[in-house]
C-alpha positions in Angstrom: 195.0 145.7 253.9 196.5 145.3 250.6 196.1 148.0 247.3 193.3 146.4 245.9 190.5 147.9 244.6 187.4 146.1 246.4 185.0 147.3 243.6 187.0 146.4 240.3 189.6 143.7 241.8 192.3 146.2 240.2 195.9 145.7 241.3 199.2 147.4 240.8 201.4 146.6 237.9 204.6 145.8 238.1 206.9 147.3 234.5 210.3 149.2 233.6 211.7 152.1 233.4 213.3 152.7 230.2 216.1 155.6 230.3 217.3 157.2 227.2 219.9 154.5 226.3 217.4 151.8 226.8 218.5 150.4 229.9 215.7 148.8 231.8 215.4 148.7 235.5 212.4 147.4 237.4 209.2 149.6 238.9 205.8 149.6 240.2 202.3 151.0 238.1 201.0 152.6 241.6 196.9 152.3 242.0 195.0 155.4 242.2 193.2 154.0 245.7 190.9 156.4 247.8 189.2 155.5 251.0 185.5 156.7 251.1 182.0 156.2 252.6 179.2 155.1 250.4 175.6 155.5 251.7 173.9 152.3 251.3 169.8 152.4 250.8 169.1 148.8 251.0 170.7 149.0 254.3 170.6 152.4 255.9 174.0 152.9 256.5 177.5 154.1 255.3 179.7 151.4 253.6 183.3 152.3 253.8 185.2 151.2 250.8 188.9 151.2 249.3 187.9 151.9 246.1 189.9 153.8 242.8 188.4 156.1 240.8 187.2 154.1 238.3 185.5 151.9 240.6 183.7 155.1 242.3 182.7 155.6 238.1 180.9 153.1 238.2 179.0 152.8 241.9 177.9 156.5 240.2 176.6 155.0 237.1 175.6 151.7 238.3 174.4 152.5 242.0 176.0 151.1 245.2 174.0 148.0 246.3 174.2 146.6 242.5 178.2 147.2 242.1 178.9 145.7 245.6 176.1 142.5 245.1 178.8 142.1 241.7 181.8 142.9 243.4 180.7 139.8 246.1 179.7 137.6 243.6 183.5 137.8 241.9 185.0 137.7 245.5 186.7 141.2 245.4 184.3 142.6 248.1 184.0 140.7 251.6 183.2 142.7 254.3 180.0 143.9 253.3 
């Protein structure tokens, strides 16, 4: 599976590397991704997602089955 967020949709960016004398070379933004399990009340059951941390921010502010309903409705979620 690809590093993709499947909360926020967030990818890795792709920039430079500037070295002192300004020579630029070519190098990846990595995603902080973290594999977790998500109780689910509407369903009574663990949801496993690969989420990063800002996405688990906001399943903790928002609540699980309201972030994922979202998350379907923009296509970033699939499995659920």
């Amino acid at each position: 599976m690809a590093k993709v967020c499947q909360v926020t949709g967030r990818k890795r960016m792709v920039g430079n590397n500037v070295s002192h004398s300004k020579r630029r070379t070519k190098r990846v933004f990595a995603l902080n991704l973290k594999t977790k399990k998500f109780w689910s009340e509407a369903e009574q059951r663990f949801i496993t997602l690969k989420v990063s941390c800002k996405g688990i921010r906001n399943i903790e502010k928002n609540g699980l089955d309201a972030v994922v309903k979202d998350a379907q409705k923009k296509g970033y979620v699939g499995l659920v």
